[in-house]
Rosetta silent file (secondary structure, phi, psi, omega in degrees, C-alpha in Angstrom):
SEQUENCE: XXXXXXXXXXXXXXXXXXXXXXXXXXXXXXXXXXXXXXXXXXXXXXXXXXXXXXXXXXXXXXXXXXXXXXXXXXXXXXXXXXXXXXXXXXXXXXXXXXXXXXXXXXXXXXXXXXXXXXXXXXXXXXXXXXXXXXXXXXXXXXXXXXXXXXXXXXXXXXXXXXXXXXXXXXXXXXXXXXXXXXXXXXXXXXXXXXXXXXXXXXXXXXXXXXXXXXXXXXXXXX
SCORE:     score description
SCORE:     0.000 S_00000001
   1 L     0.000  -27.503  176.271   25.279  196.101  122.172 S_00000001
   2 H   -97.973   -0.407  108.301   23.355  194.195  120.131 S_00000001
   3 H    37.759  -92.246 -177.598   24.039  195.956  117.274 S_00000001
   4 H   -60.909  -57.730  171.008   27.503  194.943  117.618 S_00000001
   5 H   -42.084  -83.623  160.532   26.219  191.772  117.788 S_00000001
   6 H   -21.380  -70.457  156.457   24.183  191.713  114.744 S_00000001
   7 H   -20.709  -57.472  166.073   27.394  193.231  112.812 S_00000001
   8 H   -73.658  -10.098  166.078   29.307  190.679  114.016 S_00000001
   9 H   -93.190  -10.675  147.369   26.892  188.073  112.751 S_00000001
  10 H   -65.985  -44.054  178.626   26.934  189.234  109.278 S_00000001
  11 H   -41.343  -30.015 -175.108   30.455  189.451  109.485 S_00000001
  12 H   -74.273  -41.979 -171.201   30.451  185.689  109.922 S_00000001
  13 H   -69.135  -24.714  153.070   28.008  185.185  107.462 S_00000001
  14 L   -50.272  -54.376  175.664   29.996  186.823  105.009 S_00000001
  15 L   -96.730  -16.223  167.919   33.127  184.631  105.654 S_00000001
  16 L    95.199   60.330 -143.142   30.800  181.597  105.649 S_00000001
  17 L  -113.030  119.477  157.582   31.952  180.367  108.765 S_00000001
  18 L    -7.287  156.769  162.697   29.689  176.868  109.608 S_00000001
  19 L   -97.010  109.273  162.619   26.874  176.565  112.590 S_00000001
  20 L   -42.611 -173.643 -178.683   29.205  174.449  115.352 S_00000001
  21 L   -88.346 -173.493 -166.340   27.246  171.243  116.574 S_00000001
  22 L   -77.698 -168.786 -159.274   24.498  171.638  118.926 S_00000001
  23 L   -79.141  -41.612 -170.284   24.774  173.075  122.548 S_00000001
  24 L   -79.658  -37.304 -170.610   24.101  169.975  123.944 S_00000001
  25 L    27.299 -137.942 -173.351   25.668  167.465  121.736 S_00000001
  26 L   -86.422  148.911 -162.805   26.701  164.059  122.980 S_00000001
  27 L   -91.443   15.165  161.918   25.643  163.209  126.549 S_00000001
  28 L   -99.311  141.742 -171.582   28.527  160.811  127.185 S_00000001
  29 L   -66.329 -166.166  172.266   31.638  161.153  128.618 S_00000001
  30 L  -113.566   57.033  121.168   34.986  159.683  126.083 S_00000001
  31 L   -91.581  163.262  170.435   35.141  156.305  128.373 S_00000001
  32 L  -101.578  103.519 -179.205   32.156  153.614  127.842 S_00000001
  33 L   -61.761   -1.320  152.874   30.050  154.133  130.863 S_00000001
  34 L   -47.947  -54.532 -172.143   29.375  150.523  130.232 S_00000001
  35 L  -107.516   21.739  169.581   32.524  149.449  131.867 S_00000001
  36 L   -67.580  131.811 -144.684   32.478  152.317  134.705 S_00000001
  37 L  -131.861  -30.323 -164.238   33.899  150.411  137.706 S_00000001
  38 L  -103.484  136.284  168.723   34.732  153.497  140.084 S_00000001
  39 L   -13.864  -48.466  162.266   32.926  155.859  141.956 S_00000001
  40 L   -65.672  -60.252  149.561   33.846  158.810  139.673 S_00000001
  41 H    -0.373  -81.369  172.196   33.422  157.061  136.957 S_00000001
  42 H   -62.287  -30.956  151.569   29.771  156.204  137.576 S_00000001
  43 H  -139.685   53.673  164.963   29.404  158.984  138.467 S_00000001
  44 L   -65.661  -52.688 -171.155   30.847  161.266  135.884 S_00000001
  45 L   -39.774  -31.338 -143.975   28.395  158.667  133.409 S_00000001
  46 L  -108.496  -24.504 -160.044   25.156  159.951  135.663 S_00000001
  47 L   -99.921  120.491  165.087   26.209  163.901  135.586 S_00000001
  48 L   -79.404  -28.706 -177.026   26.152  165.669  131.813 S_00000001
  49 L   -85.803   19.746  177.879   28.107  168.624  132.908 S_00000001
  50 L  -107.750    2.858  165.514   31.055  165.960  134.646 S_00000001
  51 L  -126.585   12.610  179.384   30.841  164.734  130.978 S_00000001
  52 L  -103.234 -113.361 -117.058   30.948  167.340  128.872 S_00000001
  53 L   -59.037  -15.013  170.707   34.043  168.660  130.982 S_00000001
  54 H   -53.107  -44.996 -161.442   35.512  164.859  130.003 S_00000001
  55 H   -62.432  -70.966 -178.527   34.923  165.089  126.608 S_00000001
  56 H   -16.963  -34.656  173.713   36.794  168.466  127.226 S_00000001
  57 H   -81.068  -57.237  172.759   39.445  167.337  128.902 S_00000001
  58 H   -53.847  -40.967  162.581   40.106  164.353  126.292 S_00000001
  59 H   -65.184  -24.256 -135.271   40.646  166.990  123.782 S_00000001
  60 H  -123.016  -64.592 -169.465   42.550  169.513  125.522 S_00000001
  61 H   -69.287  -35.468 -178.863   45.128  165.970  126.453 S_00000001
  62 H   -65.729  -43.471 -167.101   45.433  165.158  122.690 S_00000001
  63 H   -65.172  -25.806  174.097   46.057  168.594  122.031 S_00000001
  64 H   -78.722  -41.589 -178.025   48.684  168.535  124.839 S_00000001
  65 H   -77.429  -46.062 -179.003   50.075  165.453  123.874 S_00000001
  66 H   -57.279  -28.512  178.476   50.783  166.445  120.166 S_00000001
  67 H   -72.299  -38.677  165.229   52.457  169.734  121.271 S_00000001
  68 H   -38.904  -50.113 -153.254   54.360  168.024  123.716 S_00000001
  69 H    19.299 -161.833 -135.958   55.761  165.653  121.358 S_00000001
  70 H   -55.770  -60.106 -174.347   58.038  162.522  121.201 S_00000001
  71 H   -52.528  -48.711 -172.360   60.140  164.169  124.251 S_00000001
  72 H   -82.981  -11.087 -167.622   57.762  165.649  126.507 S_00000001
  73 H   -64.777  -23.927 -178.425   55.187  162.574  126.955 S_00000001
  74 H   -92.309   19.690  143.703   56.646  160.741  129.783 S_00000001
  75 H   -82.847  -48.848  161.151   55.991  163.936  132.127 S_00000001
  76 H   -31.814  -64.546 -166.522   52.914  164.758  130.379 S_00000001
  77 H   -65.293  -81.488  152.960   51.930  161.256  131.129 S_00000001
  78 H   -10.651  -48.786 -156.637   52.987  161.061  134.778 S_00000001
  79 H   -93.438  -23.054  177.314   51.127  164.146  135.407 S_00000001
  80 H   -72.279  -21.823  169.437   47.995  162.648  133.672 S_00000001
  81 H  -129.929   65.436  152.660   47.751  159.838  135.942 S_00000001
  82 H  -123.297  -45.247 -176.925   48.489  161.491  139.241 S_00000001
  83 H   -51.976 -105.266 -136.321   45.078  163.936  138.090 S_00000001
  84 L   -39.479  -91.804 -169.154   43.025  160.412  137.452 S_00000001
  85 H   -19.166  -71.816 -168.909   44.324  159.470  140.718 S_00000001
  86 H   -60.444  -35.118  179.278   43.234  162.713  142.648 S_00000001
  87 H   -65.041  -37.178  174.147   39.976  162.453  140.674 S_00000001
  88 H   -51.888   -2.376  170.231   39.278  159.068  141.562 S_00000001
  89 L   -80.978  -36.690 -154.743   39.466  160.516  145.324 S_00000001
  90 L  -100.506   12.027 -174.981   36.763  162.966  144.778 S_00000001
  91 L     2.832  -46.145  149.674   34.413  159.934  144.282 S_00000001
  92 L  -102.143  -18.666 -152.323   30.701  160.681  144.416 S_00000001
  93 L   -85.028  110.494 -149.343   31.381  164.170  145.474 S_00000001
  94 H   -85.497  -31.024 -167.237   30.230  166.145  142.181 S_00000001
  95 H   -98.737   -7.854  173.315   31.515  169.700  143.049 S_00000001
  96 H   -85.310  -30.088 -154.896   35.162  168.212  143.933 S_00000001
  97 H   -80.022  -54.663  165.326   35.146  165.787  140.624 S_00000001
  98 H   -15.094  -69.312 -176.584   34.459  169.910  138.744 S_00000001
  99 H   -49.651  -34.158 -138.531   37.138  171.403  140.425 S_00000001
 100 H   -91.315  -15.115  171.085   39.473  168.457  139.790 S_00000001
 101 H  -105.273  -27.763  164.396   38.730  168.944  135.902 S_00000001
 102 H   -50.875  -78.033 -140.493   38.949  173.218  135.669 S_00000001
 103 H   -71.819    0.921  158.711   41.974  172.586  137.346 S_00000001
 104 H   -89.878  -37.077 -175.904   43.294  170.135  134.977 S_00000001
 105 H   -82.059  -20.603  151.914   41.851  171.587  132.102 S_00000001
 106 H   -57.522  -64.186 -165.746   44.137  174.917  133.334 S_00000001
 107 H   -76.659   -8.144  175.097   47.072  172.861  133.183 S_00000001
 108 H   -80.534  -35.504 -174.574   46.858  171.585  129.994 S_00000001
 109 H   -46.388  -78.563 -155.126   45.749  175.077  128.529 S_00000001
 110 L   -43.775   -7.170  158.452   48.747  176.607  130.393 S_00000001
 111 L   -41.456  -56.787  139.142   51.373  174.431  127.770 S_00000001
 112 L    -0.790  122.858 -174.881   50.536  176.621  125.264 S_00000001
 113 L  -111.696  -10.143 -162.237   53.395  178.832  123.878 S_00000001
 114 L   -96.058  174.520  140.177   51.191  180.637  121.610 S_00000001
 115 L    63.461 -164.681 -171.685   48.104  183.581  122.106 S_00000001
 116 L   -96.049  153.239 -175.243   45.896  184.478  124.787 S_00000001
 117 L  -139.737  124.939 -178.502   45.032  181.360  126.661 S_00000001
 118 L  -118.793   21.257  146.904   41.574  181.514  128.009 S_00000001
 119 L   -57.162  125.412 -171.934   40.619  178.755  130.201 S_00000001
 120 E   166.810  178.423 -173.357   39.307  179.018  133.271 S_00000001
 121 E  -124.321  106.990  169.143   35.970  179.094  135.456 S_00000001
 122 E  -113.356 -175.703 -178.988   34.531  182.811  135.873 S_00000001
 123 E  -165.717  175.013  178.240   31.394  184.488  137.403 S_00000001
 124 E  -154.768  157.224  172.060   29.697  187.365  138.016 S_00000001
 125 E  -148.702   76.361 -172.534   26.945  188.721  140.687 S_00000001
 126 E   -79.559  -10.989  155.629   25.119  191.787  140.998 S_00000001
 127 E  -160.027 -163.860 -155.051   23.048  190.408  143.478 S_00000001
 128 L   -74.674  -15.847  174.522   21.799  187.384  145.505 S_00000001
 129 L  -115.027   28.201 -165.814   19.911  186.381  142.823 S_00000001
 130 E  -149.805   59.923  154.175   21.627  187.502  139.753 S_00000001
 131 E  -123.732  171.547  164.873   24.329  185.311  139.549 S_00000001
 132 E  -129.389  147.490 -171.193   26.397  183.235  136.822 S_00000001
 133 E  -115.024  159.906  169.700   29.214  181.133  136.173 S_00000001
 134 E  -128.768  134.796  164.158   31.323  180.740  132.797 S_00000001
 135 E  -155.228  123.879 -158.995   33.712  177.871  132.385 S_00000001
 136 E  -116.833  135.719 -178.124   35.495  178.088  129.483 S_00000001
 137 E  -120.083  129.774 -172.701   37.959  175.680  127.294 S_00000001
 138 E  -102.756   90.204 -164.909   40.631  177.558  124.908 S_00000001
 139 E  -116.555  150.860 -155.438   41.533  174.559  122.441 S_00000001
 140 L   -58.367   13.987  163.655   44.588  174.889  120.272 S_00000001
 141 L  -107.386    7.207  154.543   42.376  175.571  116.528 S_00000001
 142 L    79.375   54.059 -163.509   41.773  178.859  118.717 S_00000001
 143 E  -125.863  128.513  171.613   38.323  178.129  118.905 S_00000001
 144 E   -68.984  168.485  129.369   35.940  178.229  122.435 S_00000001
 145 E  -148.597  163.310  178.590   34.271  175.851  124.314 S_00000001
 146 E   160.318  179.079 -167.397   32.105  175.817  127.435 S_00000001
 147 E  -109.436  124.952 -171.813   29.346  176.329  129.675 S_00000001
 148 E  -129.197  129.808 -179.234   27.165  179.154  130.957 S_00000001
 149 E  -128.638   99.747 -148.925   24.768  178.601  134.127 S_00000001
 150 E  -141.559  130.278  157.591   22.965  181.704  135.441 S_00000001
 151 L   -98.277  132.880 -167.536   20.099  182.734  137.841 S_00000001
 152 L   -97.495  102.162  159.529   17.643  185.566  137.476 S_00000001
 153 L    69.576  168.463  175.506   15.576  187.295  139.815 S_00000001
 154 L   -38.234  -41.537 -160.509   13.678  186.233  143.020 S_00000001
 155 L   -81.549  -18.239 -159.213   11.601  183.806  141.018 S_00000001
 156 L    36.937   64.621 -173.861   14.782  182.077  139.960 S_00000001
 157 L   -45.667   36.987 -179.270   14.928  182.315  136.375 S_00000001
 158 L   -17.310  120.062  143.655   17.459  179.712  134.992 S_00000001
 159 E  -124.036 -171.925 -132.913   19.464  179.552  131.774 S_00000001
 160 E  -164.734   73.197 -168.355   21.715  176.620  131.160 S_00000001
 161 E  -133.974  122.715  150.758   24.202  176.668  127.736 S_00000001
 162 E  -132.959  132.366 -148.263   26.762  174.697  126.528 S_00000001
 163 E  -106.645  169.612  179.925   28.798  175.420  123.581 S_00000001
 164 E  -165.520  145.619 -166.404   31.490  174.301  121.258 S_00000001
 165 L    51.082   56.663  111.720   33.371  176.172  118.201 S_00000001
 166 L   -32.031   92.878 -173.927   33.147  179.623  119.055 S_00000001
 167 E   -75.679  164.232  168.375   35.159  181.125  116.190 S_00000001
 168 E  -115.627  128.862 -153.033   37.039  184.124  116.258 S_00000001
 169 E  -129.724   88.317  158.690   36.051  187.092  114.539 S_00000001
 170 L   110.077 -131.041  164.523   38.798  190.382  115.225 S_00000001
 171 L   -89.286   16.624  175.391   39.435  189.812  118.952 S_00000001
 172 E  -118.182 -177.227  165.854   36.178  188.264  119.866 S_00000001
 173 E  -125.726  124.055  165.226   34.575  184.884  119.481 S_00000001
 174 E  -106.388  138.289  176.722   31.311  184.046  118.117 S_00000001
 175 E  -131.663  141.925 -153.799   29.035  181.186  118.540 S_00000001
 176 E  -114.317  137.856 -176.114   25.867  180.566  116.494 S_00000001
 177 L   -83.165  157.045 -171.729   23.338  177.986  118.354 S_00000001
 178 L  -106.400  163.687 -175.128   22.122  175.444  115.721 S_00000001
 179 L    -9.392  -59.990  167.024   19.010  175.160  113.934 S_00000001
 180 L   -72.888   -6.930 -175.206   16.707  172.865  115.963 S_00000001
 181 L   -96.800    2.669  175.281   17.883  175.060  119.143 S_00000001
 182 L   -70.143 -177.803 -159.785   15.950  178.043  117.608 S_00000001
 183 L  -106.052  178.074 -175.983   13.620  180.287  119.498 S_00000001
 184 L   -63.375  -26.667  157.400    9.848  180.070  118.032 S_00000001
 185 L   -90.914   42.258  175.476   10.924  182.700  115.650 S_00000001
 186 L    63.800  -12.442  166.673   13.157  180.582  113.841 S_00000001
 187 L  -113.141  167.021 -159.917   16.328  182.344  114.801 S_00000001
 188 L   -75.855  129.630 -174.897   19.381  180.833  115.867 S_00000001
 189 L   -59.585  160.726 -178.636   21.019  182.203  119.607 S_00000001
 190 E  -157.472  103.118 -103.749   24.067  183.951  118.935 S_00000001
 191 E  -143.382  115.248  152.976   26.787  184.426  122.011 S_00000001
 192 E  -105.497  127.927 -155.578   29.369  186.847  121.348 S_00000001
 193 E  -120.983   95.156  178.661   32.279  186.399  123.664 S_00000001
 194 E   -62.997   89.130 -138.401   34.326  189.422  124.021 S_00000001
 195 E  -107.228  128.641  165.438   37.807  188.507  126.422 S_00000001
 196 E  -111.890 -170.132  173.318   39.030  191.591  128.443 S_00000001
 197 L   -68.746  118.868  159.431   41.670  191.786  131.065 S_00000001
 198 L    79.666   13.629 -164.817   41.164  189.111  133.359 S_00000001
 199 E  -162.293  175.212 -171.568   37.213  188.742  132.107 S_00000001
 200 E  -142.217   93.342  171.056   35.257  187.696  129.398 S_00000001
 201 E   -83.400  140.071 -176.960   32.019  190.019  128.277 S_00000001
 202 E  -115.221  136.939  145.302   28.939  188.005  127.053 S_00000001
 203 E  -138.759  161.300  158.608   26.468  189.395  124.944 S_00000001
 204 L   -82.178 -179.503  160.998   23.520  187.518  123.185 S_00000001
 205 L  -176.861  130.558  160.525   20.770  187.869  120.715 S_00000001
 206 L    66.353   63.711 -167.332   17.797  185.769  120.288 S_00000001
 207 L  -121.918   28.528 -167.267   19.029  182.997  123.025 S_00000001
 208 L   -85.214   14.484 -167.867   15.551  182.350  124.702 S_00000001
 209 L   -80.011  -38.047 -174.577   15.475  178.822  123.924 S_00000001
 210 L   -68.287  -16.857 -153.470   18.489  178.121  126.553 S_00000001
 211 E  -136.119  162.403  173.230   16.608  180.622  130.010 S_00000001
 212 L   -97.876  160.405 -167.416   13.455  180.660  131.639 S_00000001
 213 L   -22.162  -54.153  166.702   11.154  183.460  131.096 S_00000001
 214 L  -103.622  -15.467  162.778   12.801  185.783  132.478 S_00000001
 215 L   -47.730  154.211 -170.301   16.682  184.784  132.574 S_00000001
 216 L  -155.997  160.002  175.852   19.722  186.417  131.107 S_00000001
 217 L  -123.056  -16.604 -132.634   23.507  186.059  130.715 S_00000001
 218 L  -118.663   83.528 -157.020   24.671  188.754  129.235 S_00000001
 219 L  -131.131  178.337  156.645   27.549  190.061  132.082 S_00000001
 220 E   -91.880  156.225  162.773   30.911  190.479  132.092 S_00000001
 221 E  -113.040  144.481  177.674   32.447  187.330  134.002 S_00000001
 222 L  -139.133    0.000    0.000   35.462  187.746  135.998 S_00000001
């Protein structure tokens, strides 16, 4: 498989296709945690991955509102502050204020008249300690973005990646980790994200900067 990989990273190289921003990028949500007033709020501000899925979310509502256009915004709107409502409900509680953004970040996706629409929160497990989650955002320049969280072995090997502009190369998507994210041998991780029915296969190369010693990713998610 990696291989495949490798192929597909000339292939890229070849069309000249950019290094996305970094994994991590900015640690703020798109409100000014300055004037965070609400429970959620504060503490979306204190959480990176409740602000990462914000930023996510603000794009994925732009992208919704322009497709929408002049006609559709006062449902579109309506429906956007009944979610804010139900999030503001889930208040401190970190694994409700998640759900309450997949499942928003699903409904904007699901607007979409065009392509395969690949949002969603997957996993995988081959055992008690070898499991991982994917949660993935499909935004309308057909491009990924999202988050991979995985545990390894007895010892509990953690990795911890989150990405943005995964291009698409045939029917897959690739995303090249950026520069200062390299592993001590100078090259850059490189995620290829294959989508099958109802699943998404990950494979890597060179990604040890993101895992612990012994950690891995590289599953199908379903």
């Amino acid at each position: 498989m990696h291989d495949i990989l490798r192929s597909v990273a000339v292939i890229a190289a070849v069309l000249l296709l950019p290094s996305p921003g970094g994994a991590q990028g900015p640690r703020a949500p798109s409100f000014d945690c300055d004037k965070a007033g609400t429970p959620d709020e504060k503490t979306i501000c204190d959480q990176f991955a409740l602000a990462w899925l914000d930023r996510q979310l603000d794009r994925a509502w732009q992208e919704a509102v322009q497709r929408a256009g002049a006609g559709g915004q006062s449902d579109l709107k309506a429906k956007q502050k009944a979610w804010l409502a139900d999030r503001r409900g889930c208040r401190e509680d970190v694994s409700c204020l998640q759900d309450s953004y997949l499942r928003r970040l699903r409904e904007l996706s699901a607007t979409r008249r065009e392509g395969l629409n690949l949002t969603g929160a997957l996993r995988y497990e081959v055992a008690e300690n070898y499991t991982g989650g994917l949660s993935v955002v499909h935004h309308d320049d057909d491009t990924l973005a999202g988050a991979i969280e995985t545990v390894s072995g007895p010892s509990f090997h953690l990795c911890n990646i989150y990405f943005e502009g995964a291009r698409k190369i045939g029917t897959s998507y690739l995303w090249t980790g950026p520069r200062e994210e390299a592993g001590f041998d100078g090259k850059q991780c490189k995620i290829l994200f294959q989508p099958q029915e109802g699943a998404i296969r990950i494979d890597s190369l060179d990604c040890e900067y993101y895992c612990g010693a012994r950690g891995g990713f590289d599953a199908k998610y379903e």
